[in-house]
C-alpha positions as CSV (number, residue, x, y, z in Angstrom):
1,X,5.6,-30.2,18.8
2,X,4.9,-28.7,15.8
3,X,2.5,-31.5,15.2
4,X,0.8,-31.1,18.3
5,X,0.6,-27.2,17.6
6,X,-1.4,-28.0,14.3
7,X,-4.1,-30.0,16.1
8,X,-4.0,-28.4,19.3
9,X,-5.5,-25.1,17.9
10,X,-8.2,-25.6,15.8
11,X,-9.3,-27.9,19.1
12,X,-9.2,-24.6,20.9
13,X,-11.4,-22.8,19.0
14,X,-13.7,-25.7,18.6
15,X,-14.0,-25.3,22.0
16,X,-14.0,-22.1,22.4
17,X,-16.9,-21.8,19.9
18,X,-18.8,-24.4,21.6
19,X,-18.6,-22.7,25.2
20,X,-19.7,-19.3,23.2
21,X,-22.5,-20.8,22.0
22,X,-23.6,-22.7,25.4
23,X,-22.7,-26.0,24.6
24,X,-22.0,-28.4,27.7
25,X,-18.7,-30.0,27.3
26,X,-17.3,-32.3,30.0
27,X,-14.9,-30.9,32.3
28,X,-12.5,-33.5,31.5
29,X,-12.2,-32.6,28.1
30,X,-11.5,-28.8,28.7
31,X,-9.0,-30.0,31.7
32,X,-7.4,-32.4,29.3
33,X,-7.0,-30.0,26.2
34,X,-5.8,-27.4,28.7
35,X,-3.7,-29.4,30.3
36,X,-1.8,-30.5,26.6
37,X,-1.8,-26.8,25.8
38,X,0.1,-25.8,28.7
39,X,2.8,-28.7,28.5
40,X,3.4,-27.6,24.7
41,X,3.6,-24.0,25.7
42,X,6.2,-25.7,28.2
43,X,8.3,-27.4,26.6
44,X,8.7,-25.0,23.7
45,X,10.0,-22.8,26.3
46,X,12.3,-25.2,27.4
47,X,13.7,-26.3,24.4
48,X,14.5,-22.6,22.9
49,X,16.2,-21.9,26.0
50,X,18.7,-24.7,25.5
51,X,18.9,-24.0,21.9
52,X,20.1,-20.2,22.8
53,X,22.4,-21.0,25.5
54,X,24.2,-24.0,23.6
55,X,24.1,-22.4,19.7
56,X,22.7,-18.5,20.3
57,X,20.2,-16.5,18.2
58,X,21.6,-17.9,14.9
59,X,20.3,-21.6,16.6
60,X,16.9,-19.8,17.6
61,X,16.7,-18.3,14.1
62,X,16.8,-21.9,12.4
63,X,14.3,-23.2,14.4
64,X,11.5,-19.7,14.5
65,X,10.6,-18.1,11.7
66,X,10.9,-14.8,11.6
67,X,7.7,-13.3,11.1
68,X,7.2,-14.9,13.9
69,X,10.3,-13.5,16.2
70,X,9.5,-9.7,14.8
71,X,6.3,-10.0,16.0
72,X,7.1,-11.5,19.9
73,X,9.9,-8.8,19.1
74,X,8.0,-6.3,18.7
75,X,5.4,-6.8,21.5
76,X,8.2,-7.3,23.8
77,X,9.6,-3.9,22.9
78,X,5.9,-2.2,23.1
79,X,5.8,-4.0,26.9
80,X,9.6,-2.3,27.9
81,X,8.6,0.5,26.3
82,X,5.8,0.9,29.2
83,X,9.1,0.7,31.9
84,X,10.8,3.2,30.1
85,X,8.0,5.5,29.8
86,X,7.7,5.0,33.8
87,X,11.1,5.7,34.8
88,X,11.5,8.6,31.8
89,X,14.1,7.0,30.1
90,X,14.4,7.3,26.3
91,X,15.7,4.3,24.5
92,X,18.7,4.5,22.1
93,X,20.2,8.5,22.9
94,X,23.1,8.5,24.6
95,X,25.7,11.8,25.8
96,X,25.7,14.0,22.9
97,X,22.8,12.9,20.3
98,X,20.0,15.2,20.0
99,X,16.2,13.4,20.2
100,X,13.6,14.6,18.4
101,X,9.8,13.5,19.7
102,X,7.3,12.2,17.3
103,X,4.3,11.1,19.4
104,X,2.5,14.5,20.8
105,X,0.3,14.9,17.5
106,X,-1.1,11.1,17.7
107,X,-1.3,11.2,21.8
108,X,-5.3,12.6,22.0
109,X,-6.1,9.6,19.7
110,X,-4.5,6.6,21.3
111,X,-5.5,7.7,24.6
112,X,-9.3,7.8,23.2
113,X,-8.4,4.6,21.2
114,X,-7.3,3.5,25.4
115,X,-10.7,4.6,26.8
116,X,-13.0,3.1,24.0
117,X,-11.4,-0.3,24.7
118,X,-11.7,0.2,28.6
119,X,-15.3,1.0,27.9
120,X,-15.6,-2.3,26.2
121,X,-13.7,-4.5,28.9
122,X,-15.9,-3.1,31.2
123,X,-18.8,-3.8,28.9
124,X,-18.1,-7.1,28.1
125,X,-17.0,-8.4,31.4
126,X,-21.0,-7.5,32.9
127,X,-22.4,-9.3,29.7
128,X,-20.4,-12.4,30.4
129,X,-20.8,-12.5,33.9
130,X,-22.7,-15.7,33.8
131,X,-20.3,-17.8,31.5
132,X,-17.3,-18.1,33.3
133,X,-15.0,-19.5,31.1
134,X,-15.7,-17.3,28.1
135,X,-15.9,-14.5,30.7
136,X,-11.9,-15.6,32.1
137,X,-10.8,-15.3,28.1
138,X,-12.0,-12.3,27.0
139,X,-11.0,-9.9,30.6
140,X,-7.6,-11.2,29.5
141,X,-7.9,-10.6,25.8
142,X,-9.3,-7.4,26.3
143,X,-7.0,-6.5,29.3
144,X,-3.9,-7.4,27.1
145,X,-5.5,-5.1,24.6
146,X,-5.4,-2.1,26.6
147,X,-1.9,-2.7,27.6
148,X,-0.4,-2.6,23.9
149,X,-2.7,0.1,23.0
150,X,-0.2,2.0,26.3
151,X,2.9,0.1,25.2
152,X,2.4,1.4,21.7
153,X,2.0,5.2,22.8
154,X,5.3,4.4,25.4
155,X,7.0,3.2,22.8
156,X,6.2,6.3,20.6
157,X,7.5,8.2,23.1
158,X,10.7,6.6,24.0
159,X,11.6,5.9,21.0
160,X,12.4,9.2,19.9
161,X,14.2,10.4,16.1
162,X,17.9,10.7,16.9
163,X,20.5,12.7,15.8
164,X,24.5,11.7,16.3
165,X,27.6,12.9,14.4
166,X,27.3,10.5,11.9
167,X,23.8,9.1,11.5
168,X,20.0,10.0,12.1
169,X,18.2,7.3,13.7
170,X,14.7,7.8,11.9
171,X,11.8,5.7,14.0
172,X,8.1,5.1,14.4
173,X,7.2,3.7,18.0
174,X,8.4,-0.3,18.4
175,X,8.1,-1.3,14.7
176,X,10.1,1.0,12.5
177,X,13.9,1.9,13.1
178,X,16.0,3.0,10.2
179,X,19.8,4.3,10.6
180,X,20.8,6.7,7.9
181,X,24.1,8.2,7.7
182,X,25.0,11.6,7.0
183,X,27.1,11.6,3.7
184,X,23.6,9.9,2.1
185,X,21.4,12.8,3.2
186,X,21.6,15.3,-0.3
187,X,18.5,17.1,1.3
188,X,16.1,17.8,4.0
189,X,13.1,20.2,3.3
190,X,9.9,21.2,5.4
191,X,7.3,19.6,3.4
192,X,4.1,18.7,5.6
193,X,2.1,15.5,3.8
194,X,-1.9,14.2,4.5
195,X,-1.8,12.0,2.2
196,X,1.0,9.2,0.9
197,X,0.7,6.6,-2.1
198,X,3.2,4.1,-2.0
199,X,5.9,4.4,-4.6
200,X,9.2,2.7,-5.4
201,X,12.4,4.0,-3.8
202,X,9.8,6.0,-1.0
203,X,9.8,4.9,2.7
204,X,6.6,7.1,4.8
205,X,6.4,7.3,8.1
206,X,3.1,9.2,9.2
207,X,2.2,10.0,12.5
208,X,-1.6,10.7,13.0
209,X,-1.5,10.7,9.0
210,X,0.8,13.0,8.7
211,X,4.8,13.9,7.3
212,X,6.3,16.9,7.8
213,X,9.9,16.1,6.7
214,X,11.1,14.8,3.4
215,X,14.7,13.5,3.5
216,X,16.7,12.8,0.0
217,X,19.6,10.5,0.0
218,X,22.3,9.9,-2.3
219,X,22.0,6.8,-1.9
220,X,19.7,4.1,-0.9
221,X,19.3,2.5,2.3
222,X,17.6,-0.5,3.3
223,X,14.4,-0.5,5.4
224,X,13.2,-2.8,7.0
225,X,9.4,-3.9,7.9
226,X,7.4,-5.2,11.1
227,X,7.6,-8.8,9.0
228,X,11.3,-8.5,7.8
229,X,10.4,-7.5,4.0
230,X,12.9,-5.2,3.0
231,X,12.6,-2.1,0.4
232,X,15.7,0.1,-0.8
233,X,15.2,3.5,-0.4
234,X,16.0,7.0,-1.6
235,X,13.0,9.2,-0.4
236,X,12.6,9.2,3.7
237,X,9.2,11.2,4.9
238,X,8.8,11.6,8.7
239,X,7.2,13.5,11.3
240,X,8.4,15.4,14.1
241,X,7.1,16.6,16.9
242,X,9.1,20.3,16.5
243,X,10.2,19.6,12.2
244,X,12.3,23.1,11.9
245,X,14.1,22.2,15.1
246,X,14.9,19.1,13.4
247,X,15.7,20.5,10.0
248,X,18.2,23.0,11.7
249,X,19.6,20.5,13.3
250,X,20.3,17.9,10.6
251,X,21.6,20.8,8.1
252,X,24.3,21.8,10.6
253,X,25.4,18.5,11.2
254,X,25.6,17.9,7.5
255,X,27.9,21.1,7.2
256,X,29.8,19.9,10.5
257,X,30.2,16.5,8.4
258,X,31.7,18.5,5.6
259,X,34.4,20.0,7.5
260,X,37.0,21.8,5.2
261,X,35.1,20.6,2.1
262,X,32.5,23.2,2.3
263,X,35.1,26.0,1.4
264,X,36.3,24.0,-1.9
265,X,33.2,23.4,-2.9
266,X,30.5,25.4,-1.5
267,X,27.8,24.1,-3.9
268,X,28.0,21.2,-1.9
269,X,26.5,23.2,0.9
270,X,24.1,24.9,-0.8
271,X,22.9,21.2,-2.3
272,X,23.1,19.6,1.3
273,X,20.7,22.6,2.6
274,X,18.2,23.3,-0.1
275,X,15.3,25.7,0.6
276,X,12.0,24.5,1.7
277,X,8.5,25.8,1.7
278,X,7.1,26.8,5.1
279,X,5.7,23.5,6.9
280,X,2.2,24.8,7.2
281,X,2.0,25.2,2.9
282,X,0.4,21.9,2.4
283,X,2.1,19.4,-1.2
């Protein structure tokens, strides 16, 4: 199959090419092609499914890579994002963990990001009124496109930060989800970011290009990317929708976590809740 893969789609976009370009083509030939390209999609199908019900994901992981499985992971989790976001359900809180939003300063530019590419559907469906087939492509492509764009958004918003007795949950929409416990968190400070170079031991998380939180562990954790490359970690910058709520938050938990040490050794406490500049002084 994988064979057929390799052949079957540079054909595609031979052909695809030649119908952009007005080319006649037989009909049997784009029946034919079609035809192979459905039965591989087919039997692919069919042969993972057995391969999960007799051996499980540790069968489907021998036989997909897995850039490939975080990526249909990740689309998967952008399109149930779009049913949560529809039913108002968040994903991942349950009774007694506080959720933190991170999605209202980005929302005016995905839902223009939504429009533009509606404008362009639109745009391009008139254009290619009079070729059929390329028409039928791109109203799908483009239609498909829309519906990320939404899922991506959903997914920001039901996919909040969380906050449990023993661990924040740190996310970004579908593609970013990073458990850190309490006894690694040494500080949390208001610091609000524009702008972030990438350095060693430094995880950023911007939303609409900006942090507003700067989290330092004790010890490192290990993130995890869209593609599965993984990077420890002693340096967590985030963004919140309401980041002194949060901050609050996460320094009473961490003297909560304490418990009775925080009268034997109360420079633990003052350590664990260091002192921050106000969140509108910018770094």
């Amino acid at each position: 199959m994988r064979g057929i893969a390799l052949v079957l789609v540079p054909t595609e976009l031979t052909l695809l090419a030649c119908l952009l370009t007005g080319a006649p083509l037989p009909p049997d030939v784009l029946l034919g092609v079609e035809a192979v390209a459905v039965t591989m999609f087919v039997v692919e199908g069919a042969g993972l499914a057995v391969l999960y019900r007799r051996g499980g994901r540790a069968a489907v992981r021998e036989v997909v890579p897995e850039p490939v499985r975080r990526i249909v992971g990740h689309e998967l989790r952008v399109l149930g994002s779009l049913a949560l976001w529809v039913a108002r359900r968040r994903h991942g809180v349950r009774a007694g963990d506080l959720a933190f939003g991170h999605a209202r300063d980005q929302a005016a530019m995905m839902y223009g990001i939504v429009f533009v590419s509606v404008v362009e559907t639109v745009g391009l469906s008139v254009l290619l009124r009079n070729w059929p087939a390329v028409h039928a492509v791109v109203l799908v492509v483009d239609v498909y496109g829309v519906v990320l764009l939404l899922g991506m958004q959903a997914a920001s918003v039901t996919r909040p930060h969380v906050l449990s007795a023993d661990a924040l949950r740190v996310r970004k929409g579908a593609h970013r989800d990073l458990w850190i416990p309490l006894d690694r968190i040494a500080a949390v400070s208001g610091e609000r970011r524009f702008t972030h170079e990438a350095a060693d031991g430094v995880l950023d998380l911007p939303v609409a290009a900006q942090t507003s939180l700067t989290l330092e562990l004790t010890e490192p954790v290990t993130a995890v990317g869209l593609l599965g490359g993984k990077q420890q970690v002693t340096t967590v910058r985030l963004h919140a929708d309401e980041p002194e709520k949060l901050r609050a938050a996460l320094n009473q938990a961490l003297r909560a976590k304490a418990g009775p040490e925080v009268e034997q050794a109360p420079e633990l406490t003052r350590a664990r809740t260091v002192p921050s500049p106000p969140l509108d002084q910018p770094a």
